[in-house]
N, C-alpha and C positions, 0 to 999 in steps of 0.2 A: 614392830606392830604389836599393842598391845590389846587384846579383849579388853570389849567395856559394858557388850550387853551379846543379846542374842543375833545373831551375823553381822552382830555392831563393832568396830576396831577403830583405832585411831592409830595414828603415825606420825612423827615430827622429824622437820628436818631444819638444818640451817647452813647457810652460806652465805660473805658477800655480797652477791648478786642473792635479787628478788625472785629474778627467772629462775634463773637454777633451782634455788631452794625450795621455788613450788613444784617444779619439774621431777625433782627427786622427791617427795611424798607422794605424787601422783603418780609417778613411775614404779614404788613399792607396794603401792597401796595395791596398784594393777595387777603386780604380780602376784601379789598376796594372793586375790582371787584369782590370779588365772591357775596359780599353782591346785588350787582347793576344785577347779572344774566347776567353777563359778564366776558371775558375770561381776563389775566393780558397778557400784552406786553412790557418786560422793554426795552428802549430806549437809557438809557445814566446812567453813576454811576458816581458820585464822589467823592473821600476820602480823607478827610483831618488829618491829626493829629496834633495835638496840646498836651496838657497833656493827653486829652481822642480820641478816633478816632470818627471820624466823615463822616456821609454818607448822602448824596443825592440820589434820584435814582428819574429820570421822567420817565413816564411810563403811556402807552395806556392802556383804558380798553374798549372791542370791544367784537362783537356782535362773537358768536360761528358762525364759515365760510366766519368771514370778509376777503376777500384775504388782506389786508396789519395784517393778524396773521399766522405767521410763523417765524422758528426759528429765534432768536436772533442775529442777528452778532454786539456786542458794544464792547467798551473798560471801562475799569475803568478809569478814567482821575483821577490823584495823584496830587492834590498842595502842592507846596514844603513850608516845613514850615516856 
């Protein structure tokens, strides 16, 4: 998980499988904030595939009642390989 702004992070994973490999950023990214006693907000995904797939995911980690935590409306953004 690397900082990229202020409760801003990003995380990448890859695997094989598509599922997986978003399964596992979204699963780090969670624990990221739940370790920090903070709630997960993801922001943006991106997939790439190459032989294996590949995911990005940035994402907020924010205070329980922050008003900018609420649902999600993002896209997965796909670069063509």
């Amino acid at each position: 998980v690397k900082k990229v702004g202020p409760d801003t992070y990003t995380v990448s994973a890859d695997h094989l499988n598509a599922s997986t490999a978003k399964a596992s950023v979204l699963e780090q990214a969670g624990e990221y904030c739940a370790n920090q006693g903070k709630e997960l907000l993801v922001t943006k995904t991106l997939k790439r595939q190459q032989v294996k797939y590949f995911y990005d995911v940035t994402f907020l980690c924010l205070d329980e009642g922050d008003p900018r935590l609420v649902s999600p409306e993002y896209e997965t953004t796909v670069e063509p390989r």
